[in-house]
Structure formats: C-alpha cells, structure tokens
N, C-alpha and C positions, 0 to 999 in steps of 0.2 A: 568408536563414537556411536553408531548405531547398532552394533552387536551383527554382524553380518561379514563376509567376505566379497570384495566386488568380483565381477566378472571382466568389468573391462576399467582398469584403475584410474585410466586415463579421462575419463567420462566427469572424474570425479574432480581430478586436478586441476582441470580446467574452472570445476563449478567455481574453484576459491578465486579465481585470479579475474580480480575488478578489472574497469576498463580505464581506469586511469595509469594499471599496469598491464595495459595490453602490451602482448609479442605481436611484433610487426616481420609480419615473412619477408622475403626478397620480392615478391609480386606484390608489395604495397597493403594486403592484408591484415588486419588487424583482427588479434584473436584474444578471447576474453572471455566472458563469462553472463552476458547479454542473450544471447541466444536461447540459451539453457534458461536465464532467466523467466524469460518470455513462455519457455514453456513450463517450467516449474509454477509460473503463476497461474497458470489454467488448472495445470492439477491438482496443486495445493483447494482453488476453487471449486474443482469438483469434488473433492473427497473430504473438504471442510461442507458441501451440500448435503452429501451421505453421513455426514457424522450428524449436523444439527435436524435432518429429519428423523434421526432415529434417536438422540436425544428429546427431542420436545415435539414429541406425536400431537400434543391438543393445540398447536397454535401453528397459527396465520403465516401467510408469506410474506408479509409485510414485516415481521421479527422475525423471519429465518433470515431474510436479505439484509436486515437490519444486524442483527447476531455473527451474519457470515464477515459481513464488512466489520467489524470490529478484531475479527480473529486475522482476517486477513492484512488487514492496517501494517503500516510501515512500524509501527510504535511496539505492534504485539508480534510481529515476525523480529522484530529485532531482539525482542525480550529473548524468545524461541532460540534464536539463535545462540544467543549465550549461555542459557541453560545447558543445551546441550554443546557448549565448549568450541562453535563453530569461528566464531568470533578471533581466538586465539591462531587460529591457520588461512584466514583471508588477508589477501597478497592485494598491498596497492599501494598509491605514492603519494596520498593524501596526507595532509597534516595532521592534527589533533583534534583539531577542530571539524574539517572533514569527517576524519572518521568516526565520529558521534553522529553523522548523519545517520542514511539507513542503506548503508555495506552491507552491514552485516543480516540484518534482512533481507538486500536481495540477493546475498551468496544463497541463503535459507531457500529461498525460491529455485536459485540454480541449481543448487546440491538435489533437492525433489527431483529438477529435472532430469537429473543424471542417473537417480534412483530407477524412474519409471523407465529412463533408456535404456537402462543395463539390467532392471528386474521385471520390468513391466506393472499396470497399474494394481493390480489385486494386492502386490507387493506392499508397494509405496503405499496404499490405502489404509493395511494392516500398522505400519510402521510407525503414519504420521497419527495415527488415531491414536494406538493400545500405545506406543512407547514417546510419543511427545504429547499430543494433546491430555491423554488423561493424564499422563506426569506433570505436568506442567503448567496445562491451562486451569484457570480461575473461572468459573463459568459465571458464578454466582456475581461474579464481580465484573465480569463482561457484560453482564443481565444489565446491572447497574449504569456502567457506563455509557457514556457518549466522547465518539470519537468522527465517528462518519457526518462530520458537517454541512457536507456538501447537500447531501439526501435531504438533512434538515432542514437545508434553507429553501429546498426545491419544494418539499412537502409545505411549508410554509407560504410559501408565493400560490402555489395550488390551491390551497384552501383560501386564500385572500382575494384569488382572480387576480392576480401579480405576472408578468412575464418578467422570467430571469436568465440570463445571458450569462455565460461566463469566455472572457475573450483571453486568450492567453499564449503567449507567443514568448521565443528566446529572448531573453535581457541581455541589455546590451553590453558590449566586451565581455562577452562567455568566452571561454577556453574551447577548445573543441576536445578537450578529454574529461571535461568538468565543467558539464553546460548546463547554465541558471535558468528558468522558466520563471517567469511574470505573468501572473495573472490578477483580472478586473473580472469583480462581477458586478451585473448592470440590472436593476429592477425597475422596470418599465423605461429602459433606454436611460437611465440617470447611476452612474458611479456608483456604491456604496459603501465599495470596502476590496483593499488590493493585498497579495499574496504572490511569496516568491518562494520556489521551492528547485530541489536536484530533478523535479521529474513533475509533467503536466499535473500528475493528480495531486501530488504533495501540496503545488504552488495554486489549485483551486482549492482545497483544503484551508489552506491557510488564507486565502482570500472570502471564504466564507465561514471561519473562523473567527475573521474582525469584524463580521456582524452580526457574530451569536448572540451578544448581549443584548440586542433587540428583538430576538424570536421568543420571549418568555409568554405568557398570555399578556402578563400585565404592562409589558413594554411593545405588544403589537403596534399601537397604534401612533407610536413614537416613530418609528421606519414608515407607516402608512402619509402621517402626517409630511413625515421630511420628504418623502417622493412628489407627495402631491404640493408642496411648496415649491418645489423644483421644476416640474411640470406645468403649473399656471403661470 
C-alpha cells in the first residue's frame, strides 16, 4: 500500500482495528486503534505544517491554519484513505451506515501513527507529502473550499464584538463503543444553532454548520438582529 516494508507489522495491525472492534484482554483492557490515532493526528498536523509552508511561501498564517484544517478535516482524510485502498482493511462492527462515518479517516491518522513508530518522523513526512498528498490532494480545490466552520463562525463573532460558546457534552443513550457528542453553540449566551457528531469536533462542526447561512456579508445582520431580539 505504501511501497515499504514494516519493521514491526504489528504497529500496523493494530492501526486498522476501530474501537467498536476492540480485543478485550483478560485484565479488562480494551485494544484498538485510538491511541495510534491520537498520535497519527499530531503528525499528520505537523508535516501537513511543513508541506503548506513550503507550498505557499507569500501568505499569511491565517490561510496556512485555514488550508491546514481543510486537509486535515474528517471529510478529506477519508477521501485519503480510500485513494490509497486503506478503507478496504479496516476492521469494525459497525453498520453501513456507521461506516460512512469517518473510520476510515481515523484509521488514516492511526496508520501515520504507526508509520512514525516503526519509521520515525523524516520517514512518515517524505511518504505523506511526495506519495499521498501530491498524488492525491486537490490543492486548487482545497484553496476554494470551505469546510472548517467552526474557525468561521469564531472569526465572525470576533469581528462583530460577538461572544461565542460552544457547549458540547455526550448525548444521551450513547453506546459506550459508539459514543454520540451533542453539541450548542451560544452567541452572547443565546442558542443558535445545535450539532451532533462521532467525536467533540465533528458535533461542533456540525453545530456551527447550521449557522453558516448567516455568516455571508449580506445576511450578517439577520444573526445580529435575532441575538439582539433575544437579548432585550
């Protein structure tokens, strides 16, 4: 899949195996692919840092962070994932519908991590850049889009003199191997708009997702108006 031979296979096997099919040892341990995760997603963020400062030398940090969060997004590691065939060997006990979640991007993040463990990071850096991202990624179309909503709406309340809250806590009867997050964002203490997702950022995403339609220029003052009727 990556063109490489592992040094510890095992590193690897693990990355595929979600937690909905975790192995439970005899001491009550539960072993998955979570760990790896956690650290696949720091790395993927560093070396997706290193890529876009050495793609786009004349701009700002405000579209690097902007840029970086769209590569990194649940939506474009899952694409990643499939491209390169990862998708096809991740293990888990979800439905159909589950597994159109984002599995398969966070195996993507685990597999990294297992990379950087068994190859270390100069490895992993070369791999995720020359053999996925320039295969793969759409930069041009990354440029274009918008997916990091949350940033948007923060950048918005900022520039309004707005405080924005986002409260988000497990919804209720979660499974404990298939746990929902709920989340409320609040602009100046007042509701506006709620989102539920597999994982804290998803379910803020999607909660500041259902008040995109009011962050345009021409609809600012439609969200400003409704707080402040709320408010008096």
């Amino acid at each position: 899949m990556f063109g490489f031979v592992p040094n510890n296979i095992e590193l690897y096997k693990l990355a595929l195996v979600h937690k909905s099919a975790s192995l439970v040892l005899e001491d009550g341990q539960s072993i998955n692919n979570e760990r790896l995760e956690f650290l696949g997603d720091a790395v993927i963020e560093a070396v997706t840092s290193d890529f876009l400062f050495i793609e786009f030398p004349g701009h700002d940090e405000g579209f690097l962070t902007k840029m970086r969060a769209r590569i990194v997004s649940r939506q474009s590691l899952n694409a990643l994932a499939v491209h390169v065939g990862l998708d096809r060997h991740v293990i888990s006990n979800g439905g159909v519908a589950f597994i159109q979640k984002h599995i398969f991007g966070d195996a993507f993040e685990a597999m990294m991590g297992a990379v950087y463990l068994d190859q270390g990071y100069e490895f992993v850096n070369r791999l995720l850049i020359n053999n996925i991202y320039r295969r793969f990624l759409n930069i041009d179309e990354l440029t274009l889009s918008e997916t990091d909503y949350k940033s948007r709406l923060i950048e918005w309340c900022q520039k309004h003199h707005r405080q924005v809250l986002f409260r988000t806590e497990h919804d209720k009867g979660y499974a404990p191997n298939h746990p929902v997050f709920f989340a409320t964002v609040l602009v100046d203490g007042i509701e506006v708009g709620h989102g539920s997702g597999d994982s804290k950022k998803e379910a803020e995403q999607q909660a500041a997702f259902s008040v995109a339609e009011y962050m345009s220029d021409e609809q600012c003052a439609s969200l400003l108006d409704r707080v402040d009727r709320l408010t008096n």
